[in-house]
N, C-alpha and C positions, 0 to 999 in steps of 0.2 A: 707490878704483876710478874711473877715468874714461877716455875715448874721445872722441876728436875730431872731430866730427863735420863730415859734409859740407856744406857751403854753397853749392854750383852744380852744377845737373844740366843738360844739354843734350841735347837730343829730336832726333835726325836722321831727317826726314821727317812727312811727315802721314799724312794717309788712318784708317784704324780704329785699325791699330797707335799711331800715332802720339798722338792724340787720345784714345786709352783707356788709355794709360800715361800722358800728359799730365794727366785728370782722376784719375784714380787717385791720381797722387801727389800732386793739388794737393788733393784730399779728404785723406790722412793726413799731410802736412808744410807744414804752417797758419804755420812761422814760422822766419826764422831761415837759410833756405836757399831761392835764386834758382831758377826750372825755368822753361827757354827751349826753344822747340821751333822748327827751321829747317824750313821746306818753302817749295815752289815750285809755286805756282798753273802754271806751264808742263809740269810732270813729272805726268802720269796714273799715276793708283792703276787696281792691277787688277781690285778695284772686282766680283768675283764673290762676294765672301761674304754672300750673299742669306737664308741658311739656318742656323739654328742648333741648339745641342742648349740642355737646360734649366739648366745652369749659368751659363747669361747671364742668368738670372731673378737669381740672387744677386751677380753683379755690380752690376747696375743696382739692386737692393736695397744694396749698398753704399753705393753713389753717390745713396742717397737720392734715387731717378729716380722718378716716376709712373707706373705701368705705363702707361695710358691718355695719359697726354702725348707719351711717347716712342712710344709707336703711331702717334698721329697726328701727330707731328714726323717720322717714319721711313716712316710710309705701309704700317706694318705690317699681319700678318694673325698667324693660330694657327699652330700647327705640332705635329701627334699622332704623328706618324713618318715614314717613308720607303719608301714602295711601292717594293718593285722591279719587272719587267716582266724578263725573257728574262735573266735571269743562271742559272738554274740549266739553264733547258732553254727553246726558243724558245715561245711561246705562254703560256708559267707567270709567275706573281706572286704577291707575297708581301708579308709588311708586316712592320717592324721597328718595333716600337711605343716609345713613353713609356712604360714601364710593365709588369704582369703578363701573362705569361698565366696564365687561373686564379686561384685563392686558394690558398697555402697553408693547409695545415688541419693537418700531421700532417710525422713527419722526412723520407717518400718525397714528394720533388718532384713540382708535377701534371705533369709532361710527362710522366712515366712513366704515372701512369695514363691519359692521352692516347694513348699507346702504345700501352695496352695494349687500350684502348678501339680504336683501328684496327686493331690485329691481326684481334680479335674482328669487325670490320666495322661496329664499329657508331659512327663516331667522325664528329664535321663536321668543316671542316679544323681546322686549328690557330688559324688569323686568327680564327676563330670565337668563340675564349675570352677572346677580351683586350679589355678594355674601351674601350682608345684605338681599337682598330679598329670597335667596335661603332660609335664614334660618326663614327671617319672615312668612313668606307663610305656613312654618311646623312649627309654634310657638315652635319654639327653640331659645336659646341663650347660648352663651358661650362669654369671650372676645377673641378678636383678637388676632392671636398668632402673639409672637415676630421675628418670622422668615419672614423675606419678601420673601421669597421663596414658605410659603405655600400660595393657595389660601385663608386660612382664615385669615392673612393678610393684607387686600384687605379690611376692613370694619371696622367702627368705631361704638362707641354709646355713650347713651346720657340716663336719666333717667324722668321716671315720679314720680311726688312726687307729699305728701301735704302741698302746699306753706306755711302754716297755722303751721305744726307743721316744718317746716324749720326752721320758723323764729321763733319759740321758741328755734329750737335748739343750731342754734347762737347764740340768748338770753344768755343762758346758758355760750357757748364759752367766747362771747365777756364779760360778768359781772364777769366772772373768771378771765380775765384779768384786770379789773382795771375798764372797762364799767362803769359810773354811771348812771343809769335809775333813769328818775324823773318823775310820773303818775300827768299827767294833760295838759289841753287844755290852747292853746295857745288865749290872749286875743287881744294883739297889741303888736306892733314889734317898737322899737324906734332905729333911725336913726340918726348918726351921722350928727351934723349941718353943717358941712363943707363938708367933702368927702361924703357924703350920704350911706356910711357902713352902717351894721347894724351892733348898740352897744348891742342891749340887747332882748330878747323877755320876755313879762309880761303875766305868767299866770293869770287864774281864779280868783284864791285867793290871786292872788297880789304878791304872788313869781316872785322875778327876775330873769334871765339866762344869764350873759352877757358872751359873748367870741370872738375869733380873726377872726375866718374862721366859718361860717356858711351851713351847710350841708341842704338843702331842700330835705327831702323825707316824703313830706306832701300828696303826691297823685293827684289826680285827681284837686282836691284843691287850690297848688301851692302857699303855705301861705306867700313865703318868695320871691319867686324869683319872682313870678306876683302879688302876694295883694301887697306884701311891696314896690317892685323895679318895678313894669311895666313894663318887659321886655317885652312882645309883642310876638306873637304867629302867627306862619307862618301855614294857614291852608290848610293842600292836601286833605278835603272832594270830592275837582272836580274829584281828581283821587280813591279816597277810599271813596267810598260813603257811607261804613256802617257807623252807629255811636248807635249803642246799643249793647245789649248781651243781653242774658239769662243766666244763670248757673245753674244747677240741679245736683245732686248726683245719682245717682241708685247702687243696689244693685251690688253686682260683679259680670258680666259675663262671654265672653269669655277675655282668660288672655293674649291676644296681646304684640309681644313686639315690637309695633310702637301705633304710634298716626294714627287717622284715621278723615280726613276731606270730608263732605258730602257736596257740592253744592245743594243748596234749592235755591226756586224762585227768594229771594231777599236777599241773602246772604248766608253761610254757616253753619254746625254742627260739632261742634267737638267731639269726643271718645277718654277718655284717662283711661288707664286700672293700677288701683292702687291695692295694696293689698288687702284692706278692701273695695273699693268701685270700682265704674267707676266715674270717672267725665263727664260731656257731659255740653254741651253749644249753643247757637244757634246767632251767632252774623248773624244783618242783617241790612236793610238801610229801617229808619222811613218814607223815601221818598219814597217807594215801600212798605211798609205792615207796618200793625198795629199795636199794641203791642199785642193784645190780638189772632190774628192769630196768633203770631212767639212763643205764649207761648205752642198755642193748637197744632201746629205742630212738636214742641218741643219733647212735652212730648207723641204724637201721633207717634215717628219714637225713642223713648225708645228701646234699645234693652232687655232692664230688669227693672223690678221695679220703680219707685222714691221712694226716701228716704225723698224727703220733695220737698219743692214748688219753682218753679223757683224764681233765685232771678236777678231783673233787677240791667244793669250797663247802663251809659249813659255815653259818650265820643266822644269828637271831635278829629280827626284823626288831626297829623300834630305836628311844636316844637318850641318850646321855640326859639326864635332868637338871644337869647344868652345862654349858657348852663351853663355860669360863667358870675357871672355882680356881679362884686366889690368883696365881700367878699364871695358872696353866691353861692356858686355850685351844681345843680339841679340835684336828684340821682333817675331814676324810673321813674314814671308818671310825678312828678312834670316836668320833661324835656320835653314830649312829649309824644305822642301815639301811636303806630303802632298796627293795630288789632294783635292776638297772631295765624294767620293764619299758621305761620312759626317757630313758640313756641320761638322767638325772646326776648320777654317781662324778663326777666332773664338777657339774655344775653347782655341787654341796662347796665343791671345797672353793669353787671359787666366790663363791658369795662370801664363804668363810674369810677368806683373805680379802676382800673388799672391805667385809667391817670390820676387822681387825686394822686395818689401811684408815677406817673412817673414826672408830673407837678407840685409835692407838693412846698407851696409858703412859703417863710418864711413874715415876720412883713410889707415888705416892697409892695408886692402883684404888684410884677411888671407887664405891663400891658400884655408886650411880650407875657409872660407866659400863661396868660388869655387869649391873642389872637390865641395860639397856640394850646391851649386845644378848643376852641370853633370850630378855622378851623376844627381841625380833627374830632370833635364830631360830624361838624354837616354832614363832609362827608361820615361819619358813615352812620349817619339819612338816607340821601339820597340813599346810597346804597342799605340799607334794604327795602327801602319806595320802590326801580324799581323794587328789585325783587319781592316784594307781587303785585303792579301794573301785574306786566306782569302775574300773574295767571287768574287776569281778565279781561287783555286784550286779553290774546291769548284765546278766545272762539269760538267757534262758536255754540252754544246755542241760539237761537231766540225767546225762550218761553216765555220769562218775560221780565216786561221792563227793570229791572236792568238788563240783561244780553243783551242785544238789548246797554243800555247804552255804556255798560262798552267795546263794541266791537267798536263803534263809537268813543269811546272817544279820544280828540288828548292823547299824552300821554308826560313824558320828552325827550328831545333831546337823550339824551345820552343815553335813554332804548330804544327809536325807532333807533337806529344807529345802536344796539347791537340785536335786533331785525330782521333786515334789513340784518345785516351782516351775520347772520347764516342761514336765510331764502336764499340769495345767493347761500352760498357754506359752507353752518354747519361749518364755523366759529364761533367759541365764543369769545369773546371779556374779559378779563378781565378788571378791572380797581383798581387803588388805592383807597387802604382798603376797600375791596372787601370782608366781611362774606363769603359769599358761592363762594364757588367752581366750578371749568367749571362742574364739572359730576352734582350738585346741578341746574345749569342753563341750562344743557340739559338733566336733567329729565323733567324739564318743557316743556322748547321748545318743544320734542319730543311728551311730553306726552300730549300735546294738542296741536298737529297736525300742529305746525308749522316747514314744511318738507323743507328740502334744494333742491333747484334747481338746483342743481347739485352736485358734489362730489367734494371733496378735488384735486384736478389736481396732488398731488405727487401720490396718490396712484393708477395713470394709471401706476407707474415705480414702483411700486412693483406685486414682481412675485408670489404672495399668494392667496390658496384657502379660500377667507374670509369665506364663509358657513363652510366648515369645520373646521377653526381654532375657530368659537364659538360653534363649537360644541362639539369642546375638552372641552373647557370651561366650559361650562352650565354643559358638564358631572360633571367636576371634582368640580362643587359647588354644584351640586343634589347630588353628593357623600359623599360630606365634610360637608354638611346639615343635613343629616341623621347622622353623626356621633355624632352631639351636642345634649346636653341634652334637654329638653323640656323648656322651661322659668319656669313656676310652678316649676317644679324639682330643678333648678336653684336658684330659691327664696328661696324656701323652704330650702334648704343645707347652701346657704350662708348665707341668709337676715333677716328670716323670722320672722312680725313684733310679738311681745306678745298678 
């Protein structure tokens, strides 16, 4: 039994995608096979992925990274969840935590006794039980202790950085390992005349690049996998209607450690709280306001300063319909878009690079393999794509058209089913290769008013005072809250940048 294996990999483009597919594979293929990555110091990265979820923990645990180095090589801070503000109804907010609400103790879910604890009147909110909010709320943070016994236990995180110097910092990683970085723009892409591979890309100045397996992480662009191959692009605008951004810097405010998304007329703002600065953003739908509104409202709901002038992004929601066609494998935007509503955008590209790690091909590029990696990539897509849908489905906002839209809109099968089902009897519904979490899908639900019609029916056969057992609870996380350091304190001790 033997397989021929790959000898030259070529990286098209920089920025995170590029540079964390670059150290990735230059951590698991130590010998034997060349990995060269092209980019051009002239072409801008879009350079918004500020935010992320806690599977970047295990990444950079691959990569044998420092937590504490890469904090302060990135200018990082914590991150416990994501406040929303005016998504379910104007004035209302909520939080999507790291984490539990509650403990379980028994086979009825504590949201149900939460439920049933509000029926009764006797319930705090919900944010109230969950431990990552106890501590975000008093800007603290510590990590999770290793005892599942204690309440702090019970909550995960995730960090915010500068995408910007990330992907310098892998830079670094990945050319210590072998990386060859070659500066210049790509001019045409030549195609094998038979199997229609791609043999070579031709720079500017007439340098050739040829190799076996081609990596697209050309961006927004998609130089390889749609200029070259036309793979074709599956678009979900009808259900995600924004297609721009903003991005602004400001001064450092308050030092949060969550991300914090604002609902505006025709789209959203984002706040993400870094060492040296705040990031903020204002993604919205061209089909509902102008560019030069979304800028002045933008920079009009500043919590601090600007450090410079908004910088526009444009982008069409929705994915590649193949995420592997022939030799070329699509890593970041080149794949698709998801707005970063859910700070998701990171975490595409590293799944991406985990199957590419698990589905890696040798000379022969069987097709199986291709087919395998695109089924699950694109059930990824889809997953992620229901849960962002369903924040603006579940509204009831009627102030603007976009919000008028997006409550009318039909929506997919399988998110109206899962929708449907907990609106019932606050079932939640998992599905295969599912990102988020039931506590992740009934922050939402709950947190924009999509109430079950009834209770779970086991928990008529339990003999428990729900008010009171959350209110053990809630004690013992306002207790265990107070006892964690401040976040700034935190930074400061372990991270803090130079």
């Amino acid at each position: 039994m033997s397989s021929r294996p790959l000898s030259s990999i070529v990286i098209v483009g920089g920025g995170s995608a590029g540079w964390m597919t670059a150290a990735a594979l230059a951590c698991n293929i130590r010998q034997n096979c060349s990995i060269t990555l092209i980019e051009s110091e002239e072409i801008g990265t879009v350079g918004v992925g500020e935010a992320t979820i806690p599977p970047i923990r295990s990444f950079n645990q691959m990569l044998g990274i420092d937590e504490a180095t890469f904090l302060k090589a990135t200018r990082g801070s914590f991150k416990l969840g994501i406040q929303f503000v005016n998504w379910g109804r104007l004035g209302h907010r909520y939080f999507h935590p790291f984490g539990s609400f509650g403990r379980p103790f028994d086979l009825v879910q504590p949201h149900h006794h939460w439920l049933r604890a509000e029926a009764e009147g006797r319930a705090a909110p919900l944010d109230d039980h969950c431990m990552a909010w106890a501590a975000a709320r008093e800007n603290r943070f510590a990590p999770p202790a290793a005892d599942p016994r204690s309440i702090l236990s019970t909550y995960d995180y995730a960090y915010h950085f500068d995408a910007g110097l990330y992907a310098a910092h892998l830079r670094q990683y990945a050319e210590a390992r072998g990386v060859r970085r070659i500066e210049g723009k790509i001019a045409d892409v030549a195609l094998h005349g038979d199997t229609g591979f791609v043999d070579s890309v031709r720079l500017e100045d007439g340098r050739s690049v040829a190799g076996q397996l081609f990596i697209d992480c050309s961006g927004l662009r998609a130089l390889l996998i749609e200029g070259a191959l036309a793979t074709g692009f599956e678009d979900w605008s009808h259900w995600l209607p924004c297609d721009r951004a903003l991005a602004v810097p400001s001064e450092r405010g308050a030092f949060t450690p969550y991300t914090r998304s604002t609902a505006r007329p025709a789209g959203w703002q984002w706040r993400i709280p870094l060492q040296h600065r705040t990031g903020n953003g204002h993604v919205y739908a061209s089909a509902f306001m102008d560019d030069q509104t979304a800028a002045d409202l933008l920079l009009a709901n500043l919590e601090d300063p600007a450090l410079a002038d908004p910088r526009p992004i444009r982008f069409r929601t929705g994915r590649r319909r193949k995420l592997w066609n022939r030799n070329v494998i699509a890593v970041g935007l080149s794949s698709g878009f998801l707005e970063p509503l859910e700070s998701t955008s990171l975490h595409l590209i590293q799944t991406a690079i985990s199957k590419i790690l698990a589905f890696f091909p040798d000379e022969s590029f069987d097709p199986r393999v291709t087919d395998a990696f695109n089924r699950i990539s694109i059930t990824e897509y889809e997953r992620i794509r229901d849960f962002i849908i369903l924040h603006y489905k579940l509204t009831e906002r009627d102030d603007s058209p976009l919000w008028r839209y997006c409550a009318a809109m039909d929506i997919p099968d399988a998110l109206a089913d899962k929708i449907a089902h907990f609106r019932h009897a606050g079932r939640l519904l998992p599905s295969d290769l599912d990102l988020f979490a039931p506590p992740s899908w009934l922050a939402v639900h709950l947190g924009q008013f999509n109430r079950p019609e009834r209770l779970d029916p086991m928990i008529a056969y339990r003999d428990v005072d729900s008010a009171a057992w959350l209110a053990r609870i809630k004690g013992a996380m306002d207790q265990a809250a107070q006892g964690l350091p401040t976040h700034a304190d935190y930074v400061a001790r372990l991270c803090a940048a130079a």
